[in-house]
ZANU-15189 format. One record per residue (C-alpha): x, y, z; residue in one letter; residue number from 0. Coordinates in pm, whole numbers, plus 50000, padded with zeros to 5 digits. Layout:
residues N
{{X Y Z} "A" NUM}
...
end
This chain:
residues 512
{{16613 45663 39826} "X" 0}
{{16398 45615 39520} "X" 1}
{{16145 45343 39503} "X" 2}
{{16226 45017 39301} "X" 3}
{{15985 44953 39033} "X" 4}
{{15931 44658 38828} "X" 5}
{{15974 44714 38454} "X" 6}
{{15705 44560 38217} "X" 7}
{{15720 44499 37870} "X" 8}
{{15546 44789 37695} "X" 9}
{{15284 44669 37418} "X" 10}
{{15379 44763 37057} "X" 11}
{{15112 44956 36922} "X" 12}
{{14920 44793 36625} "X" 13}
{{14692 44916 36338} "X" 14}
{{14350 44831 36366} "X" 15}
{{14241 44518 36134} "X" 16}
{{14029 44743 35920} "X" 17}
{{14057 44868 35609} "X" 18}
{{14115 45248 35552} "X" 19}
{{13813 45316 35392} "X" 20}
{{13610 45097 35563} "X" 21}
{{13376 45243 35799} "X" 22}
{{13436 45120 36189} "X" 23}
{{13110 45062 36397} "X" 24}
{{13031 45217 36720} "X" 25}
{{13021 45548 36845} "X" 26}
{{13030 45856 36589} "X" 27}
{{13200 46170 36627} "X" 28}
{{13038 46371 36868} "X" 29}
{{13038 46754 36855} "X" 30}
{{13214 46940 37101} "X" 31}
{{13022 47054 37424} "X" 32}
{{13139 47415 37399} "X" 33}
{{12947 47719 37322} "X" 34}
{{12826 47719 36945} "X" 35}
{{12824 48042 36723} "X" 36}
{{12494 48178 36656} "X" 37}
{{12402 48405 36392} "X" 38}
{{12412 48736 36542} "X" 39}
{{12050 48963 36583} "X" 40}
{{11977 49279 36365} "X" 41}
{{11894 49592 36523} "X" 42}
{{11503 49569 36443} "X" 43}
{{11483 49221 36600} "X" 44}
{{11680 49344 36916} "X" 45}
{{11452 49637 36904} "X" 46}
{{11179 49391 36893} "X" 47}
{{11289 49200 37169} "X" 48}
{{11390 49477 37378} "X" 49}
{{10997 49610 37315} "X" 50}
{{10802 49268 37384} "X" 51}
{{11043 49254 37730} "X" 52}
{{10904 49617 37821} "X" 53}
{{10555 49551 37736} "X" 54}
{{10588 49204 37950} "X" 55}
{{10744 49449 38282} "X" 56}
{{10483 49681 38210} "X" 57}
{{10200 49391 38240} "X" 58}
{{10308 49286 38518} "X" 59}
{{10352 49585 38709} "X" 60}
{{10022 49667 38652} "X" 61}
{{09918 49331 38749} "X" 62}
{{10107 49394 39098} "X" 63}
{{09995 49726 39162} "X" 64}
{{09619 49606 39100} "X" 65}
{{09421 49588 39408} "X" 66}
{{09265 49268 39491} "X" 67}
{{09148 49313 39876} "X" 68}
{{08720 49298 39824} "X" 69}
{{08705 49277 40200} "X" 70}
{{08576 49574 40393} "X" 71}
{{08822 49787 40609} "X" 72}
{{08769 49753 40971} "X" 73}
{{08587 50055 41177} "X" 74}
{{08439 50138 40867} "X" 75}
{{08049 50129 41011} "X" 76}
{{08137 50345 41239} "X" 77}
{{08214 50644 41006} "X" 78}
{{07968 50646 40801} "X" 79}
{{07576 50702 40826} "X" 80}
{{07384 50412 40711} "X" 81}
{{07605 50143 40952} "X" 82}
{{07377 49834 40857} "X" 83}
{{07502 49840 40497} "X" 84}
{{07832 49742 40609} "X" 85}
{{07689 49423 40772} "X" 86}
{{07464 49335 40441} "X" 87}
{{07797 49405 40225} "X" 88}
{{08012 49138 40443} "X" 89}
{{07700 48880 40453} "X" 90}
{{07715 48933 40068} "X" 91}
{{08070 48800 40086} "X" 92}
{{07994 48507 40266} "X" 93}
{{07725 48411 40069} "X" 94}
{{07947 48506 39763} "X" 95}
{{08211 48240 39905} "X" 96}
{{07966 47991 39990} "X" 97}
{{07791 48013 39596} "X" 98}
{{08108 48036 39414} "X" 99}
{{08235 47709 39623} "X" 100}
{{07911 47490 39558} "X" 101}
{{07948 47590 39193} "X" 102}
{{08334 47501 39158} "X" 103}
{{08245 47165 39338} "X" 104}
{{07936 47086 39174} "X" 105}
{{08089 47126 38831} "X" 106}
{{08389 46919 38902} "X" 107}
{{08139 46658 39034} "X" 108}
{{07992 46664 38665} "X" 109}
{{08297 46688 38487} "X" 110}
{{08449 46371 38656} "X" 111}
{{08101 46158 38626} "X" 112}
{{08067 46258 38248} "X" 113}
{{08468 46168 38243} "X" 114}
{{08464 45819 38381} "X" 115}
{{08146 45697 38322} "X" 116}
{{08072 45542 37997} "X" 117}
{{07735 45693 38010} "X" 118}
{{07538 45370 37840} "X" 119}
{{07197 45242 37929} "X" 120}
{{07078 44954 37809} "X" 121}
{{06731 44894 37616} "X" 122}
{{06526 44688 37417} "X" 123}
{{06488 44691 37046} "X" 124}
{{06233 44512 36917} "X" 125}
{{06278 44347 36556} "X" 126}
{{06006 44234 36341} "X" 127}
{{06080 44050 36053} "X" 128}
{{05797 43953 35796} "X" 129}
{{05772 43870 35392} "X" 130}
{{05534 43900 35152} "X" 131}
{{05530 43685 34783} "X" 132}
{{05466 43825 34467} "X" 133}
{{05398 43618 34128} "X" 134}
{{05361 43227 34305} "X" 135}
{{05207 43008 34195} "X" 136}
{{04875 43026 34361} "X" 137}
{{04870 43397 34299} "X" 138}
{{04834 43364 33869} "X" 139}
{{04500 43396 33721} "X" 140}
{{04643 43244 33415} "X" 141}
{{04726 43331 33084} "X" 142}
{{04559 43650 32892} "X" 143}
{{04360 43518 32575} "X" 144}
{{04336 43862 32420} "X" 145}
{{04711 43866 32363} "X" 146}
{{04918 43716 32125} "X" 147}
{{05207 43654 32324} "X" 148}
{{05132 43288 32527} "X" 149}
{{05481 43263 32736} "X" 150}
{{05511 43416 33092} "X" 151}
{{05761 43592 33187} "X" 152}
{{05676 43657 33555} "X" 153}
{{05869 43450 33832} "X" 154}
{{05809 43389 34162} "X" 155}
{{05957 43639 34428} "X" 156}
{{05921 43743 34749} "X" 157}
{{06031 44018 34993} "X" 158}
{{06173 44004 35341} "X" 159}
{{06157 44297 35570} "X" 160}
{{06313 44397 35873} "X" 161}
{{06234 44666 36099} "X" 162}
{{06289 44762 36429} "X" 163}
{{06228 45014 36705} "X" 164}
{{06356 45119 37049} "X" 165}
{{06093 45065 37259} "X" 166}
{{06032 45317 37594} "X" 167}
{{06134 45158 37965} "X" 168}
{{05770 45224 38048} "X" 169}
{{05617 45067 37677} "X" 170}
{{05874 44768 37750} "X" 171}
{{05683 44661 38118} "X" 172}
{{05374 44719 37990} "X" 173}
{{05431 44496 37682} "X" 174}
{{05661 44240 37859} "X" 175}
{{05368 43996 37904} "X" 176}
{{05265 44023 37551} "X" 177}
{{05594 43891 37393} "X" 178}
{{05749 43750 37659} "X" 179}
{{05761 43361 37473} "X" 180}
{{05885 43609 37151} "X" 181}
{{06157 43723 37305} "X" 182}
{{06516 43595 37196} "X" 183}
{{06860 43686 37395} "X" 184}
{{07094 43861 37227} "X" 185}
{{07352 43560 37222} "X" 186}
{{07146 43260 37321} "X" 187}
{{06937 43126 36965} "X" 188}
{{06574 42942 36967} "X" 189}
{{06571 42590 36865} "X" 190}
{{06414 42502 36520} "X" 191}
{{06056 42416 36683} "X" 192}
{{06049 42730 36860} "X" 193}
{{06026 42979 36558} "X" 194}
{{05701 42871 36543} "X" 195}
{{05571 43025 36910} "X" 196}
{{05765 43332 36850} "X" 197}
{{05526 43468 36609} "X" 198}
{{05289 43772 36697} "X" 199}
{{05002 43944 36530} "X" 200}
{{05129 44123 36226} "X" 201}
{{04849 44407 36261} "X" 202}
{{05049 44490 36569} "X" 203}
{{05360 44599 36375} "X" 204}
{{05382 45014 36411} "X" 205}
{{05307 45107 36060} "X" 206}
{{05534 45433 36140} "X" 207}
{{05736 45374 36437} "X" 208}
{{05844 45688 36554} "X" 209}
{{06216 45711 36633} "X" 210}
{{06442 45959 36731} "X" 211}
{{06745 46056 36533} "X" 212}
{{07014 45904 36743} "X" 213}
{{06871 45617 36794} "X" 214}
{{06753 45441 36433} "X" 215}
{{06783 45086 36363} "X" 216}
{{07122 45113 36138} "X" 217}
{{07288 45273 36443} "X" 218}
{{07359 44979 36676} "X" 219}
{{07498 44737 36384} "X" 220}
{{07783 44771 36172} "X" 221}
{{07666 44496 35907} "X" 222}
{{07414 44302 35881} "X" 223}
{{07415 43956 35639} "X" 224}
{{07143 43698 35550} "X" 225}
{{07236 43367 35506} "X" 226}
{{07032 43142 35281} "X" 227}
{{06939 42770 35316} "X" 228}
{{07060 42610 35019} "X" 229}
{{06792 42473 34820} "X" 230}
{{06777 42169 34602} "X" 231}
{{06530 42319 34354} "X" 232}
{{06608 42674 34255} "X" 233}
{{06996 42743 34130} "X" 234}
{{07104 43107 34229} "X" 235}
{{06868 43141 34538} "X" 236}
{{07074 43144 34812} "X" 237}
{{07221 43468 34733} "X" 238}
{{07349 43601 35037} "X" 239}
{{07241 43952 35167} "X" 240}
{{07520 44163 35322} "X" 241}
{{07535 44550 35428} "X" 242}
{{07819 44737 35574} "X" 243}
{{07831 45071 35744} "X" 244}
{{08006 45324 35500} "X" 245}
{{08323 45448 35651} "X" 246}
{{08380 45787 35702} "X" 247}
{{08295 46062 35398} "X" 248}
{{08614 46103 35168} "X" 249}
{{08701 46405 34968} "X" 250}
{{08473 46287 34698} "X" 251}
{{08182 46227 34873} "X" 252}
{{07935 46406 35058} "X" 253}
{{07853 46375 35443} "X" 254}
{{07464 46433 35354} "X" 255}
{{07504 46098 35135} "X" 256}
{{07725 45935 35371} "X" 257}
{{07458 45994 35684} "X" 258}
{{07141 45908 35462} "X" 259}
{{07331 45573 35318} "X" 260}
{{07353 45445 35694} "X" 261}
{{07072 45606 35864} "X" 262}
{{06728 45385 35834} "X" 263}
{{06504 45178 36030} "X" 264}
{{06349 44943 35795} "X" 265}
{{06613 44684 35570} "X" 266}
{{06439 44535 35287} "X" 267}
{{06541 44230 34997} "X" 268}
{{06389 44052 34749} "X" 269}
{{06515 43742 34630} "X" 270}
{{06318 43476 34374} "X" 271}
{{06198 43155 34494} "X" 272}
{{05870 42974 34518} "X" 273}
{{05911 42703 34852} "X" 274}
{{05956 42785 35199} "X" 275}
{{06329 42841 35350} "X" 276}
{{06489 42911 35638} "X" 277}
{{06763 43204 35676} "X" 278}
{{06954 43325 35937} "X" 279}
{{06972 43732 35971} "X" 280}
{{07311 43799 36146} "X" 281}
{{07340 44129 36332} "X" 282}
{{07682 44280 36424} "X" 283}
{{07729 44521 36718} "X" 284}
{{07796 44892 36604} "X" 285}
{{07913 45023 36983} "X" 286}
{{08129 45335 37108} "X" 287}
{{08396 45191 37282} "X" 288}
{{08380 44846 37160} "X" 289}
{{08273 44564 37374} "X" 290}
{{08417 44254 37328} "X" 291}
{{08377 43885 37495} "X" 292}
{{08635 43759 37730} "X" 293}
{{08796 43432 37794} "X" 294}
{{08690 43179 38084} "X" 295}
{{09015 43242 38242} "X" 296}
{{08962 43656 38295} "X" 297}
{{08598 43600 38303} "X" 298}
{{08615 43425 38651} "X" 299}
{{08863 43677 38772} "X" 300}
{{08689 44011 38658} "X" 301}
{{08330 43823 38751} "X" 302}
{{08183 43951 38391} "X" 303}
{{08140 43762 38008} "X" 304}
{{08159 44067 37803} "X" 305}
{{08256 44447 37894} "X" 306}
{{08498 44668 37733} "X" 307}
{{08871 44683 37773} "X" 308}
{{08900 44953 38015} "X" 309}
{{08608 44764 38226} "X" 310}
{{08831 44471 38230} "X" 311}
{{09167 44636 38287} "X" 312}
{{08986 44820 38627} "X" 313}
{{08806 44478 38735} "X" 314}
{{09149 44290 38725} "X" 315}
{{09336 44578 38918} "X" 316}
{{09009 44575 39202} "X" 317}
{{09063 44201 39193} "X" 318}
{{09437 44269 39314} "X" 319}
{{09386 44556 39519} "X" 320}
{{09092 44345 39704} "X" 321}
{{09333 44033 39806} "X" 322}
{{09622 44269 39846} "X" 323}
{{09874 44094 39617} "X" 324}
{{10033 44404 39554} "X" 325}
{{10377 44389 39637} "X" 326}
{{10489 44644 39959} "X" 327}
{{10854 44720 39860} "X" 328}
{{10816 44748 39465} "X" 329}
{{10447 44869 39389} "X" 330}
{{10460 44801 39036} "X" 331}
{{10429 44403 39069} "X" 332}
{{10188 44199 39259} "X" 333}
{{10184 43824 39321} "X" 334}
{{09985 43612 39107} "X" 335}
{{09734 43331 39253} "X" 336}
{{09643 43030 39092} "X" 337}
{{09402 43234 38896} "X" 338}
{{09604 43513 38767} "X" 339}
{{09817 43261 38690} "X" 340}
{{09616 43181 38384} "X" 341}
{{09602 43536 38242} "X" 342}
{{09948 43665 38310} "X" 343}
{{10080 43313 38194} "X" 344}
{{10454 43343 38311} "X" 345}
{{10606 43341 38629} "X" 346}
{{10486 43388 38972} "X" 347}
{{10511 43756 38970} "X" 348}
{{10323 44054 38721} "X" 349}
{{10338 44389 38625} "X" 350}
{{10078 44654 38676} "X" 351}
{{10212 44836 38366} "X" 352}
{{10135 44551 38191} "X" 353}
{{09754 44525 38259} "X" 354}
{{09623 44622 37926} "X" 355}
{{09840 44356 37747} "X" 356}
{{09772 44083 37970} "X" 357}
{{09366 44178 37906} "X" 358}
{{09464 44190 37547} "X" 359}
{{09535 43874 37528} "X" 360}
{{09163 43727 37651} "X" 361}
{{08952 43948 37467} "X" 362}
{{08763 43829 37137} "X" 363}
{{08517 43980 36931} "X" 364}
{{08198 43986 37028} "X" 365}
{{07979 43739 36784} "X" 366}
{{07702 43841 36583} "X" 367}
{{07302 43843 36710} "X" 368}
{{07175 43560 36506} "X" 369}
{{06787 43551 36459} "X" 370}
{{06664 43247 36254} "X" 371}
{{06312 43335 36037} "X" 372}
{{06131 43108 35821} "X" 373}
{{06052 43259 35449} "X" 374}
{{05664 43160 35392} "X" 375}
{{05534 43122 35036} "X" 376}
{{05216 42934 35105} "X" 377}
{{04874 43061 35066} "X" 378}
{{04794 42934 35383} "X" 379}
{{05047 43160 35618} "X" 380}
{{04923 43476 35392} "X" 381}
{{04586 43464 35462} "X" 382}
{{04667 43561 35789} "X" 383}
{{05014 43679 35782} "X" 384}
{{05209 43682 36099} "X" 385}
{{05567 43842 36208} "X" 386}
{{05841 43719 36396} "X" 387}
{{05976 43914 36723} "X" 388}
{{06255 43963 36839} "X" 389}
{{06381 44187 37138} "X" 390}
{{06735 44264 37162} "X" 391}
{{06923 44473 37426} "X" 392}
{{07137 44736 37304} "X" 393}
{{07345 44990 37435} "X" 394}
{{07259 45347 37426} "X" 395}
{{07408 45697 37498} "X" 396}
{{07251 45843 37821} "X" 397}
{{07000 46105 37773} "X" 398}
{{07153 46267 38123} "X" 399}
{{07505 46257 37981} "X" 400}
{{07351 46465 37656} "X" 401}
{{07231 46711 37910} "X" 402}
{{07477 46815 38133} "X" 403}
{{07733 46827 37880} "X" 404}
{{07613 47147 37751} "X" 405}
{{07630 47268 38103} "X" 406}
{{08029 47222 38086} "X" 407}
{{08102 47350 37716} "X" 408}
{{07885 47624 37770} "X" 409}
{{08037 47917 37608} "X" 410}
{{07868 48183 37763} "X" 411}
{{08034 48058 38052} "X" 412}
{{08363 48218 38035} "X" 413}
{{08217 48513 37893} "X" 414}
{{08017 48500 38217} "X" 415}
{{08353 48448 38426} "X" 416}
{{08529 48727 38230} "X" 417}
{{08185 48948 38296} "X" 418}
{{08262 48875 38671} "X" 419}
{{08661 48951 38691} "X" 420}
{{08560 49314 38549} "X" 421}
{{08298 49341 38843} "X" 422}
{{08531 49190 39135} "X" 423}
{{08796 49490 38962} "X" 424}
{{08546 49769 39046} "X" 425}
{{08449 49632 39372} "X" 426}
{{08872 49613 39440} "X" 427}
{{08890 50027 39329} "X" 428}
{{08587 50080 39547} "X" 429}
{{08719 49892 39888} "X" 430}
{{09051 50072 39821} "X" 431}
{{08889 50365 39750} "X" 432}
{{08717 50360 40102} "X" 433}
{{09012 50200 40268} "X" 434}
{{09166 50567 40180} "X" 435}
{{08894 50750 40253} "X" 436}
{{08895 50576 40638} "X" 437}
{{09277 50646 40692} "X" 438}
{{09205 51023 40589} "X" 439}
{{08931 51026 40787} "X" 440}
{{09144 50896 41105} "X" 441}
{{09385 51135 41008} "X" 442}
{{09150 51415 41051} "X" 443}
{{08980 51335 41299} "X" 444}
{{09258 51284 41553} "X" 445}
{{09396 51636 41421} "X" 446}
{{09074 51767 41529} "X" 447}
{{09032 51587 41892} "X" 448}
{{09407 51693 42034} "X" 449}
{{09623 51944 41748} "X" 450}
{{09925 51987 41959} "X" 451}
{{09943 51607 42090} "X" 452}
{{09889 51450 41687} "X" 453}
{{10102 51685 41535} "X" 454}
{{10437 51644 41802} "X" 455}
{{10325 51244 41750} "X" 456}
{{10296 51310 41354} "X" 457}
{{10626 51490 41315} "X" 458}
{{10876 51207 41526} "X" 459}
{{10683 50950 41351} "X" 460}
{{10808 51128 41006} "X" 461}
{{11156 51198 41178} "X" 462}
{{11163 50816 41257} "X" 463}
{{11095 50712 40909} "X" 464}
{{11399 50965 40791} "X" 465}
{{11621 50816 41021} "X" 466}
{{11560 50514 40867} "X" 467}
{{11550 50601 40504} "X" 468}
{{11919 50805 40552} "X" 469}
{{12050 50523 40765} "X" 470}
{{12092 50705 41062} "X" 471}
{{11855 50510 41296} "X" 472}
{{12152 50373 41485} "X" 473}
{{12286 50758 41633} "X" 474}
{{11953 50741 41820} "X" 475}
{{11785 51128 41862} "X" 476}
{{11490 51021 42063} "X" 477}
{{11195 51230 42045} "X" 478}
{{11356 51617 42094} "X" 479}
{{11155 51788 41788} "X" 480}
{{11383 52112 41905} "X" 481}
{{11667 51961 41702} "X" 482}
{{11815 52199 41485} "X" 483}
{{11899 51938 41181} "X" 484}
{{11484 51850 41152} "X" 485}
{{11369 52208 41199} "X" 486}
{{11576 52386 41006} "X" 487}
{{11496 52400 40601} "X" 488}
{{11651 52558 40274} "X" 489}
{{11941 52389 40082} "X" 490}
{{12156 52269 40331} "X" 491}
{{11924 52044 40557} "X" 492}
{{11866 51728 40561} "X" 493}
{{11562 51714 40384} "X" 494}
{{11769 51807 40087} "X" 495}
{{12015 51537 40055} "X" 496}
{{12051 51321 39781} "X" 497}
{{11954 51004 40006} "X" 498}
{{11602 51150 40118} "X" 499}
{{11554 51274 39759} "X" 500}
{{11586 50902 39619} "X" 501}
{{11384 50768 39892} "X" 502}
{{11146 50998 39902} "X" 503}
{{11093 50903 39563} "X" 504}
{{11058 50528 39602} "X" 505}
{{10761 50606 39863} "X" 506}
{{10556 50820 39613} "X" 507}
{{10608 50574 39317} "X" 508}
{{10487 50272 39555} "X" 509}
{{10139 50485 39607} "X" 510}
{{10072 50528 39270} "X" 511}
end
């Protein structure tokens, strides 16, 4: 009896709503997942092929059948004359293993430090900034008598300069006492009266500071600017001042120009004017990676003001590993506290992967080192001129970093471990060399102690091996050497069978 089904009503198939030659959306046409023709391989690329894939074997053949056992064959000392050598040979080896492991270790141990640390020390620059006046009025002798022309063209000018050197750790303790009511912060700025006390003996300024090449004044800023009080006298003389480090050399420029443009330690202007003003010299932070300032919200997470972006992605990611808010089934959130709350800004919960963007978010750039100086145009400051000091901490590369770099780009050094792999070769071909040497001398010597006993022990050991090699192990024999099928020779034995031919064969090429 057949099953009863009920019958639906079939759905009349429709045309789609589109037009013919309008393109539908979704999915392409895909190509099919069978094999696709290729365009077939001439003869000298096959022959190519076929070459490269025989020069590859060979390689590597030679690679297996190289020797690499450098240790000493056992019972060695006792064959031999001088016995002590073998001793000094395998305390050579240890020390060997001992050097090449403290070397392997101690350059990873430099690799890593010069890896993750930033390598940055910081120390003080010291800026002095002084002026001197040219044409004022109290400079003129009045006008020349002799000449015909009565009008003066000279105006009153004067020149700013600012220079500054990195001073030594052991030249900034000496020296601390001597400007310490000079010296300014970096971010916090003297008040208006206090310009006055940070003034120093202008005979004191290095007339040649001597600075090395790395570290010159232009180095640590990418721009400096002068701002200008406005005056109500003069029109025009609160010009600002402004330099920029040039970018990078282009195709149409030199790198000699490029280096000298943005490589000095003295900045110099001269502007007209003939009354005391006050400027502001703002100093922006050159620095390699960039430091920038964070927000009050990371900064009492991370503990830190300022500090770069990697400094502040690791501090955050210490701050959750130390109050384990890491989550135990799905490592790649953590639970935020009332604090992280503020920097992740959404939800409860945040992502590790998302460190770096939720840093992002609080850093800002770092603002300027602003160092106010007073202009001075009166006779009475230039009779016994006087500079303004400023020390400022900056950031430098560390001279230990510079040094043991070298140490792992050396290129001598591979030629060095290339120099060694040839040696440890020749010491292989030597150890094998005795290792031979040894078994023959075994050989010989047992021949010589007992002939009958070695050579009734030599031949079943060699029958043995045949009955293995021809497959016959399993009919037994034992050890009768008076068998007929082992001592008997010429064509039809069984040392002349196809089977012991081929494996006979096999053994020699394995000793080569």
């Amino acid at each position: 009896m057949q099953p009863q089904y009920r019958s639906y009503a079939q759905q009349v198939p429709q045309r789609s709503p589109h037009a013919a030659n309008q393109r539908r959306g979704g999915i392409g046409p895909m190509m099919s997942s069978g094999p696709h023709p290729s365009v077939p391989l001439t003869q000298t690329q096959i022959a190519q092929q076929q070459q490269a894939q025989a020069h590859a074997h060979e390689l590597a053949r030679r690679r297996s059948r190289k020797p690499t056992d450098k240790n000493i064959p056992e019972g060695v000392e006792d064959s031999i004359v001088d016995q002590e050598s073998v001793h000094r040979y395998k305390a050579l080896r240890a020390v060997e293993r001992d050097l090449d492991a403290t070397i392997t270790r101690k350059r990873l141990d430099v690799s890593d430090a010069c890896n993750r640390h930033n390598g940055k020390l910081s120390k003080t620059l010291r800026i002095w900034i002084t002026n001197t006046v040219e044409d004022q009025a109290w400079q003129s002798t009045g006008l020349n008598v002799d000449t015909f022309d009565f009008t003066s063209n000279m105006e009153a000018s004067f020149r700013v300069k600012i220079e500054a050197r990195l001073l030594d750790d052991d030249e900034s303790v000496s020296e601390q006492l001597q400007v310490n009511k000079g010296r300014v912060s970096s971010t916090v700025l003297p008040k208006d009266g206090e310009v006055a006390n940070k003034l120093e003996d202008y005979h004191n300024i290095p007339s040649d500071p001597v600075t090395s090449l790395s570290c010159r004044f232009s180095h640590f800023f990418k721009s400096i600017s002068v701002d200008f009080e406005r005056s109500r006298f003069r029109i025009g003389v609160g010009q600002n001042v402004e330099w920029k480090r040039p970018e990078a050399a282009s195709k149409g420029q030199s790198v000699n120009s490029t280096t000298s443009a943005s490589d000095f330690d003295e900045f110099t202007f001269k502007r007209n004017g003939d009354e005391n003003m006050n400027i502001m010299i703002n100093l922006c932070r050159h620095e390699s990676p960039e430091r920038y300032q964070l927000s009050p919200e990371l900064a009492e997470v991370v503990d830190m003001s300022e500090g770069t972006q990697q400094e502040a992605v690791a501090a955050l990611w210490e701050y959750i590993r130390f109050w384990n808010l890491q989550e135990d089934e799905e490592k790649r959130n953590f639970r935020c506290d009332e604090l992280l709350k503020k920097i992740v800004g959404r939800g409860d919960i945040g992502y590790i992967p998302m460190l770096n963007e939720y840093v992002t978010q609080h850093l800002r750039p770092l603002p300027p080192i602003s160092l106010p100086y007073t202009i001075r145009v009166d006779k009475d400051f230039h009779k016994d001129p006087q500079a303004t000091v400023y020390d400022v901490q900056v950031l430098v590369d560390d001279p230990l970093r510079s040094t043991l770099q070298p140490l792992i780009n050396n290129s001598q050094y591979a030629s060095m471990l290339k120099d060694v792999t040839v040696l440890d070769e020749q010491l292989a071909r030597l150890i094998q060399a005795i290792a031979v040497s040894k078994a023959k001398h075994s050989f010989f010597l047992s021949l010589s102690e007992d002939p009958a006993t070695f050579v009734k022990s030599w031949l079943s050991s060699q029958r043995r091996d045949l009955e293995v090699i021809l497959g016959d192990a399993a009919k037994g024999g034992g050890d009768d050497l008076a068998a007929d099928e082992w001592r008997r020779g010429g064509a039809s034995s069984v040392w002349a069978t196809q089977n012991a031919r081929e494996s006979v064969n096999v053994l020699l090429s394995r000793q080569r």
